[in-house]
C-alpha positions as CSV (number, residue, x, y, z in Angstrom):
1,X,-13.5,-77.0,-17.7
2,X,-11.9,-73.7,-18.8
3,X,-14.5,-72.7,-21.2
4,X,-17.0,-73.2,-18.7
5,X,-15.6,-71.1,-16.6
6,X,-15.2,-67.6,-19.3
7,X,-18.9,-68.2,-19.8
8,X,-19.6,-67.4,-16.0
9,X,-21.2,-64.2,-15.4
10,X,-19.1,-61.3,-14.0
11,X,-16.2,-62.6,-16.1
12,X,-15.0,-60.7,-18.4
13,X,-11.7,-59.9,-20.7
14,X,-11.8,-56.3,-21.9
15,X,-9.5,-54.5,-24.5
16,X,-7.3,-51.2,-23.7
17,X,-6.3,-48.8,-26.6
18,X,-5.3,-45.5,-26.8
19,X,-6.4,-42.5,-29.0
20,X,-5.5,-38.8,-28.9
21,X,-8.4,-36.5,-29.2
22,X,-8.2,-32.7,-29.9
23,X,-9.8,-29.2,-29.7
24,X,-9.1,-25.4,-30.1
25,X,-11.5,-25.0,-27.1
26,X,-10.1,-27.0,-24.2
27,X,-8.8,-30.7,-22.9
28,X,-12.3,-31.7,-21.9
29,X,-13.6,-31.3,-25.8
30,X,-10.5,-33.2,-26.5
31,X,-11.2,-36.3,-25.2
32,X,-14.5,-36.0,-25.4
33,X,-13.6,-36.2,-29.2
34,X,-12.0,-39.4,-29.1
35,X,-14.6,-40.9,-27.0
36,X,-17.2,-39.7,-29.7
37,X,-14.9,-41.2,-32.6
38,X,-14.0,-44.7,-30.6
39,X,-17.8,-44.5,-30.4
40,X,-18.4,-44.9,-33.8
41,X,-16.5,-48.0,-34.5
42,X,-16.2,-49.7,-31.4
43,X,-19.3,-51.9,-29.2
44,X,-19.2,-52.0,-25.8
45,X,-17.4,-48.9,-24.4
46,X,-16.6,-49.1,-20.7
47,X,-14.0,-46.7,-19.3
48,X,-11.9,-43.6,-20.5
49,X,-9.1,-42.8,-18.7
50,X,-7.2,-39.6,-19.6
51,X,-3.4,-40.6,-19.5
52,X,-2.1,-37.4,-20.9
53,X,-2.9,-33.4,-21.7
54,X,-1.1,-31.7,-23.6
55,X,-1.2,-28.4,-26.2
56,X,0.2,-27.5,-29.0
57,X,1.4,-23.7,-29.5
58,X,2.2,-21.0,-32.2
59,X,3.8,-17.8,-31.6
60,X,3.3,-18.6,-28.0
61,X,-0.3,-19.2,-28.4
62,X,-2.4,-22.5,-27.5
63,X,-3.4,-23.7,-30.8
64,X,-4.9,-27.4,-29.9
65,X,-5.5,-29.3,-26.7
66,X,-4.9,-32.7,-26.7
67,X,-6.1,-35.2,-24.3
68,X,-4.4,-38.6,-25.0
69,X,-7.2,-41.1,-23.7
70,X,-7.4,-45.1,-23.1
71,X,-10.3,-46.9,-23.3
72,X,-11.4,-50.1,-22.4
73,X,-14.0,-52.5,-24.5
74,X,-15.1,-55.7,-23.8
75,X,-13.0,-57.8,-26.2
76,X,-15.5,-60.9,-28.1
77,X,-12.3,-62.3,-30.6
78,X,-10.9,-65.2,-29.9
């Protein structure tokens, strides 16, 4: 009975993991970065959530935006 009901449509189990994207230019480049990465290696991308910004400094100078991002998949293992 349960592997009737995974197969029903609107059901769905979906993977969450989290990258960290970054740019000189700003926070948006930077997770659009680890969007375009996940992207490349990943099927099935549904939702990026932006958990974190930070930057990294030099002499008191933004250096890198980071956007620390999670995204979900829809999982197909086992």
């Amino acid at each position: 009975m349960a592997a009737k009901k995974a197969g029903r449509a609107g059901e769905s189990v979906y993977k969450i993991i989290e990258l960290v994207g970054t740019s000189s230019d700003s926070w948006e480049k930077a997770a659009a970065a680890a969007v375009q990465r996940a992207a490349l290696t990943l099927r099935d991308l549904r939702v990026a959530e932006v958990s974190q910004l930070d930057m990294t400094l030099e002499n008191g100078k933004v250096m890198t935006y980071r956007a620390k991002v999670k995204l979900s998949f829809k999982y197909e293992g086992e």
